[in-house]
Biopython code that builds the backbone (N, CA, C, O; Angstrom):
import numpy as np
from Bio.PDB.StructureBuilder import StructureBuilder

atoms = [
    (1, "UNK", "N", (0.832, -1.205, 0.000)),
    (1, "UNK", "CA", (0.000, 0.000, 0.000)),
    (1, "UNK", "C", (0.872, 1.263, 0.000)),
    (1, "UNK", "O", (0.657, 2.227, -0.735)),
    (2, "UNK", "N", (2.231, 1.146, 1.201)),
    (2, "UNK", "CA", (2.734, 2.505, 0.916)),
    (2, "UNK", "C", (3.486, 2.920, -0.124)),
    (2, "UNK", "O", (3.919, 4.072, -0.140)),
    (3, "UNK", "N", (3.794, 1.852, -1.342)),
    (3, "UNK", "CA", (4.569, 1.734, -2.305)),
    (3, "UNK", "C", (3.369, 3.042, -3.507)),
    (3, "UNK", "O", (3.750, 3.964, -4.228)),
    (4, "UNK", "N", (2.114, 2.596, -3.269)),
    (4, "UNK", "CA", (1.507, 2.718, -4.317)),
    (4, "UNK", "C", (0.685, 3.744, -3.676)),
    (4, "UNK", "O", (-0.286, 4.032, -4.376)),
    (5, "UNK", "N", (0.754, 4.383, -2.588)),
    (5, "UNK", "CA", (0.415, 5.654, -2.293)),
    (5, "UNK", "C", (1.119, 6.858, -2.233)),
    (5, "UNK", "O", (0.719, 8.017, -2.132)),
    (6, "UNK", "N", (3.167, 5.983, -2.378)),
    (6, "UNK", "CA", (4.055, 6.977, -2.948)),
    (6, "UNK", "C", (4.004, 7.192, -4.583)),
    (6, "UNK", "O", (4.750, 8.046, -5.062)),
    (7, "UNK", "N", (3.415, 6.676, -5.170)),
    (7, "UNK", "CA", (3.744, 6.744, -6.781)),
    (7, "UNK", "C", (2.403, 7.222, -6.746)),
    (7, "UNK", "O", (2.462, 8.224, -7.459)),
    (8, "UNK", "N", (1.172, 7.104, -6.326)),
    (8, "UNK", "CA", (0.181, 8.162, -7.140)),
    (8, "UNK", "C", (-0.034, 9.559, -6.353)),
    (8, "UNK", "O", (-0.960, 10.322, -6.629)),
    (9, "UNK", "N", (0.828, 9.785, -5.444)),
    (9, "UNK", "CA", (1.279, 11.066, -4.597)),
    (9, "UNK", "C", (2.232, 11.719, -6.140)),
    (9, "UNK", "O", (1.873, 12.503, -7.019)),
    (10, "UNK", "N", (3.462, 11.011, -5.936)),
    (10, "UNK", "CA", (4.134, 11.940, -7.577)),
    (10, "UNK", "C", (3.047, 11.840, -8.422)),
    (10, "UNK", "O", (2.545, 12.951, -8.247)),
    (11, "UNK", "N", (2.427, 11.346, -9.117)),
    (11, "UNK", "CA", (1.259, 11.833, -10.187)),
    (11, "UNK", "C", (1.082, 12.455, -9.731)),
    (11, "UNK", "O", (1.738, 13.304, -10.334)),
    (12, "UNK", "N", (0.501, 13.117, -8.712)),
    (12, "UNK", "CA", (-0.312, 14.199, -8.382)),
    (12, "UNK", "C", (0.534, 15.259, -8.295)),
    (12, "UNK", "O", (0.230, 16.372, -8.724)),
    (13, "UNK", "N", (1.698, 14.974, -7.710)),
    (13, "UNK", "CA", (2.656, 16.664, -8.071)),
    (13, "UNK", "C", (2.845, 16.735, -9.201)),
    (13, "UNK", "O", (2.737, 17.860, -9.690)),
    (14, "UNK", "N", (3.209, 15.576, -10.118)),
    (14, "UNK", "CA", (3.283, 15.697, -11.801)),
    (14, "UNK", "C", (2.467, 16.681, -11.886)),
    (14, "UNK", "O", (2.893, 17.810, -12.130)),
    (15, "UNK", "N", (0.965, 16.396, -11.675)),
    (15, "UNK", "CA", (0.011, 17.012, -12.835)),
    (15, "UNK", "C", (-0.481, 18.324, -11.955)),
    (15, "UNK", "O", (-1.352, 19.112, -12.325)),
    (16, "UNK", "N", (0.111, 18.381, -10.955)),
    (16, "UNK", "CA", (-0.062, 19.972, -9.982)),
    (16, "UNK", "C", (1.030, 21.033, -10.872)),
    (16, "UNK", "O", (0.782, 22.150, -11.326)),
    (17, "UNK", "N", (2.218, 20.300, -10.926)),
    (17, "UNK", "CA", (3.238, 21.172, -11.827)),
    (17, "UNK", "C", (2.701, 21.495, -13.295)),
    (17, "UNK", "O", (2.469, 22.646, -13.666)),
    (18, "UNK", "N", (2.530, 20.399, -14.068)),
    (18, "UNK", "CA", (1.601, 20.870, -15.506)),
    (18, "UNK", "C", (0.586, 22.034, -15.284)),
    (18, "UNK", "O", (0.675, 23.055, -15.966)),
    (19, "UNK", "N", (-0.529, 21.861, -14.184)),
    (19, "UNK", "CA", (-1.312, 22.845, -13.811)),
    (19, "UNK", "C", (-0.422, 24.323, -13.736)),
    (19, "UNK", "O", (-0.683, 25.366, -14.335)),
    (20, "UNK", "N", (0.451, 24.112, -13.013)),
    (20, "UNK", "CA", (1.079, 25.221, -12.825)),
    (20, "UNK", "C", (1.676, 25.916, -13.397)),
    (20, "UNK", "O", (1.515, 27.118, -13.186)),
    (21, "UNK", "N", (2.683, 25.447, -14.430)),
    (21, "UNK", "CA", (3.253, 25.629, -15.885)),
    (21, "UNK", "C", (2.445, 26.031, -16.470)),
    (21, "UNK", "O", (2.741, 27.084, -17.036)),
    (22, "UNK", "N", (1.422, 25.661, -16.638)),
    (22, "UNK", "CA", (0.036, 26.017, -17.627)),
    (22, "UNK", "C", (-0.024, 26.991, -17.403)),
    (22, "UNK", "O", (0.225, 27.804, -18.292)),
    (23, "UNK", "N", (-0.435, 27.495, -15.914)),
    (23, "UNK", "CA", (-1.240, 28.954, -15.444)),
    (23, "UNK", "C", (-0.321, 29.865, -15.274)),
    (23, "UNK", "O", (-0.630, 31.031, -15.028)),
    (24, "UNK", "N", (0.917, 29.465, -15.380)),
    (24, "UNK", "CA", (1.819, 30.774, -15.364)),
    (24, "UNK", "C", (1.841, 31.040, -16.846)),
    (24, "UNK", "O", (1.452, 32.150, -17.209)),
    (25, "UNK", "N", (2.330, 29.983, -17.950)),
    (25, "UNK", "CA", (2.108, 30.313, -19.217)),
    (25, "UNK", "C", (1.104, 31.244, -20.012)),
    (25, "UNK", "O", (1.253, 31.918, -21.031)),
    (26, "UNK", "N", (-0.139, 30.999, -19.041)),
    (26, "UNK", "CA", (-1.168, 31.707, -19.771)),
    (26, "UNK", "C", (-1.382, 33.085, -19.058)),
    (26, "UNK", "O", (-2.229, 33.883, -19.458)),
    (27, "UNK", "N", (-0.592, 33.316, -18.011)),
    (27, "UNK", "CA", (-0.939, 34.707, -17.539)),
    (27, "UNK", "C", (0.144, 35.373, -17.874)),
    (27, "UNK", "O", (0.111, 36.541, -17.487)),
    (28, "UNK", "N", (1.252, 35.016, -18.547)),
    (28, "UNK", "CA", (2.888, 35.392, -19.533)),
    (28, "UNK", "C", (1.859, 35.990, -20.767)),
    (28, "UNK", "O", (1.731, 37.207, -20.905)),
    (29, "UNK", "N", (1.100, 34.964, -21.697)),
    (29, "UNK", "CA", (0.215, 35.176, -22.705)),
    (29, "UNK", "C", (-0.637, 36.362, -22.491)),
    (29, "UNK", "O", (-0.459, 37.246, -23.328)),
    (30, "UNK", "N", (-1.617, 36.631, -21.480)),
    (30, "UNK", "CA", (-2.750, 37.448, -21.085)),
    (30, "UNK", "C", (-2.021, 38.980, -20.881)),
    (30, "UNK", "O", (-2.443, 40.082, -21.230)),
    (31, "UNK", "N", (-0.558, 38.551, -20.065)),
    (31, "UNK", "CA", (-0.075, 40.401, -19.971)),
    (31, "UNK", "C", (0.619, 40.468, -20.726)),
    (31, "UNK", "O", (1.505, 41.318, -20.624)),
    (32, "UNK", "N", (0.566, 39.599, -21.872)),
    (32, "UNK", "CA", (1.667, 40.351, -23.126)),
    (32, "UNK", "C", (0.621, 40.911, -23.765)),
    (32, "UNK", "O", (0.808, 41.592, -24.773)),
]
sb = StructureBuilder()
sb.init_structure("model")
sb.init_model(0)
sb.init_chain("A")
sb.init_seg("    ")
for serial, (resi, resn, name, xyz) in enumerate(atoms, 1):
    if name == "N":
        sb.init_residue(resn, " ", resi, " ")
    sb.init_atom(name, np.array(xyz, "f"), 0.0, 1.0, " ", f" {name:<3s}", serial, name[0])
structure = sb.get_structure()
């Protein structure tokens, strides 16, 4: 169990960082 509650913990920062990358990207886009 704690094997596989450490690996879908990183997914979740994975796709927190994409989120985040994203929303900085698009507010780079919005004040240009």
């Amino acid at each position: 169990m704690e094997n596989i509650l450490e690996e879908y913990a990183g997914l979740i920062m994975a796709i927190i960082m994409v989120f985040v990358i994203n929303g900085l990207f698009f507010k780079v886009l919005i004040g240009v």
